[in-house]
N, C-alpha and C positions, 0 to 999 in steps of 0.2 A: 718949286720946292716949298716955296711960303705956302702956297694953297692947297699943297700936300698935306701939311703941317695938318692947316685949319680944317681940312674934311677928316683928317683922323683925328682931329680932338672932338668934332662934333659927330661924330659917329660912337667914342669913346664918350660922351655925354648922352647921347641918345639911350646908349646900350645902359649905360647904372642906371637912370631915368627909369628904365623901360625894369630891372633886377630888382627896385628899389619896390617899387608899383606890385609886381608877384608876388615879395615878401609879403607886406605888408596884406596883399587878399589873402595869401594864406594861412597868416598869423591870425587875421580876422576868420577867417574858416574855420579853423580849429578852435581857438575859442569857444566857451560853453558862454552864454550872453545871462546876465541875472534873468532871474522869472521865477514866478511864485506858483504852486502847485499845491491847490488844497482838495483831499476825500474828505466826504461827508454821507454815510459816516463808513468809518476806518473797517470797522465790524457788519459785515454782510449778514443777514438774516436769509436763509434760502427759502423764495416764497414771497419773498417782502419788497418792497419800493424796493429800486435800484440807488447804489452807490454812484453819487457825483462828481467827477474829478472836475475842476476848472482850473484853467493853464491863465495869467498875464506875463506878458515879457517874451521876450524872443522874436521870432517873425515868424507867422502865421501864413500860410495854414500849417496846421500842427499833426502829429498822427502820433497813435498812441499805438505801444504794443508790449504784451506780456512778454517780458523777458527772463522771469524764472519762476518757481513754483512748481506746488505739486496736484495744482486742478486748472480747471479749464476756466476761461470767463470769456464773458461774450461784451465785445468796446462797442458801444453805439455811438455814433456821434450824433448830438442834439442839436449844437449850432458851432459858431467857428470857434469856441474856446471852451467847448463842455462836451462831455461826455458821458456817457450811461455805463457801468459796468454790473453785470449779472450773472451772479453763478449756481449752478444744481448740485455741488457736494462740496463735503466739509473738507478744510483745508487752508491753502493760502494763496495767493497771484500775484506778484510783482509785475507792475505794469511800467514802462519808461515814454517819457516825451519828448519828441522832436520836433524843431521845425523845419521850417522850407531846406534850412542848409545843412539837413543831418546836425546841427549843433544838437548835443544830447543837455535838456532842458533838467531832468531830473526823474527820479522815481517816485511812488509809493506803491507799499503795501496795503494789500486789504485780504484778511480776514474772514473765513466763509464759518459758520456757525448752523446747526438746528435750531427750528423755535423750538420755545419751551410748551412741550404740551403735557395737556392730563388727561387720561385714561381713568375712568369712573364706571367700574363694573357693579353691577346689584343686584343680586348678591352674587357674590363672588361663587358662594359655596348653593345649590336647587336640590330639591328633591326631583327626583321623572317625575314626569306631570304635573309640577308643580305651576307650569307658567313659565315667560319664557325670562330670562335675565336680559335686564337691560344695559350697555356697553353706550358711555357718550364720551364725545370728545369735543376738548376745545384748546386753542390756540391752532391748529391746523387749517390749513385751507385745502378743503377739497381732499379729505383724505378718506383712504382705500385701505380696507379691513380684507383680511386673512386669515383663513386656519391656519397656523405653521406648524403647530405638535399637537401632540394627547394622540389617546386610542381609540378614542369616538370621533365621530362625524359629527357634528351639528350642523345645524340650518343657520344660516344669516339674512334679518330680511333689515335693508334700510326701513329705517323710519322716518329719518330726515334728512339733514346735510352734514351732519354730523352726532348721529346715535343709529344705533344698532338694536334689535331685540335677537337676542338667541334662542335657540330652540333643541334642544336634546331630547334623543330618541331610547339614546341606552345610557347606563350605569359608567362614569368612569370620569375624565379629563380631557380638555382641549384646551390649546393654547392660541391667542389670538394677537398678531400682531399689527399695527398701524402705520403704511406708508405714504408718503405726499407721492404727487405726482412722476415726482424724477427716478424714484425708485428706493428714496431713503428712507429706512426703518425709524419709526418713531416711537416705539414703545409697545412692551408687547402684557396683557393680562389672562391670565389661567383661572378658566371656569371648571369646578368639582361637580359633577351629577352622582347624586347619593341614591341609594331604592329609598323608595316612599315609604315610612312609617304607618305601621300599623298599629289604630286605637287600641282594639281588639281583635282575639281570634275568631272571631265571628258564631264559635258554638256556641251551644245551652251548655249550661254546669250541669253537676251531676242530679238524678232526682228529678229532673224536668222532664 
């Protein structure tokens, strides 16, 4: 009976032992562990270096994933505590961090923005045949020119990597707008073709 006793009390110590020990992993599981989380910068330029998240604290390896927002971004990982974030339209991306034990590390947002560009048409307003109007641009990278309105056709012929010469055939308006790569409208400028002025009427006055 005595040793009855003694196998249920160390069974009955085993077992807390053993309840005590689960608590305590899964108190530590759930747990969110300190860790510092910095973008740089917060503000995405579309076209531009990519945004840097870098993660300390937690247990690594770490994984990153957009958890709201209303555009898409692209996580690259760089090494075990950095990452690359990259996106093609304006808007926002909340991204979140984890490590090895799903503890949720923390978030940030970033930001997606257009460069600022400018469109430099010359002259705005041509006579027909006057030569062609020149269109430059700058702040863009690699950017794609378009007719999008008017009731004329012109011609586009690059000049460089970022100007244009225009060329009109007939009397009237066209509208020419500037996109980057991804398909975003960057701004758009309206060329006027006037008829060409005449010095004179080209007769003799009377009496000649």
């Amino acid at each position: 009976m005595h040793k009855h006793k003694k196998l249920t009390s160390l069974v009955l110590s085993l077992v807390i032992v053993a309840l005590t020990a689960a608590y305590s992993f899964a108190a530590s599981a759930q747990q969110s562990p300190s860790a510092t989380i910095t973008l740089t910068p917060e503000t995405y330029v579309v076209g531009a270096a990519p945004s840097i998240l870098k993660i300390s604290g937690g247990e690594p390896p770490y994984k990153v994933l957009k958890t709201s927002g209303n555009v898409g971004v692209a996580i690259q990982q760089t090494d075990a505590a950095s990452f690359n974030l990259i996106a093609q339209m304006v808007g926002s991306a909340t991204v979140t961090v984890f490590d090895q034990f799903n503890n949720n590390l923390g978030s940030k947002t970033l930001t997606i923005k257009l460069p600022n560009v400018t469109l430099a048409l010359t002259p705005e307003t041509i006579e027909l045949g006057a030569g062609p109007a020149t269109l430059k641009i700058t702040g863009a990278v690699g950017p794609i020119l378009r007719q999008t309105g008017g009731n004329v056709g012109v011609n586009i012929q690059k000049t460089g990597a970022a100007s244009f010469n225009l060329i009109a055939t007939k009397v009237g308006s066209a509208t020419f707008s500037v996109f980057d790569q991804f398909g975003n409208n960057l701004g758009s400028k309206t060329l006027t073709i006037t008829k060409q002025e005449r010095s004179g009427s080209g007769r003799s006055g009377p009496g000649n």
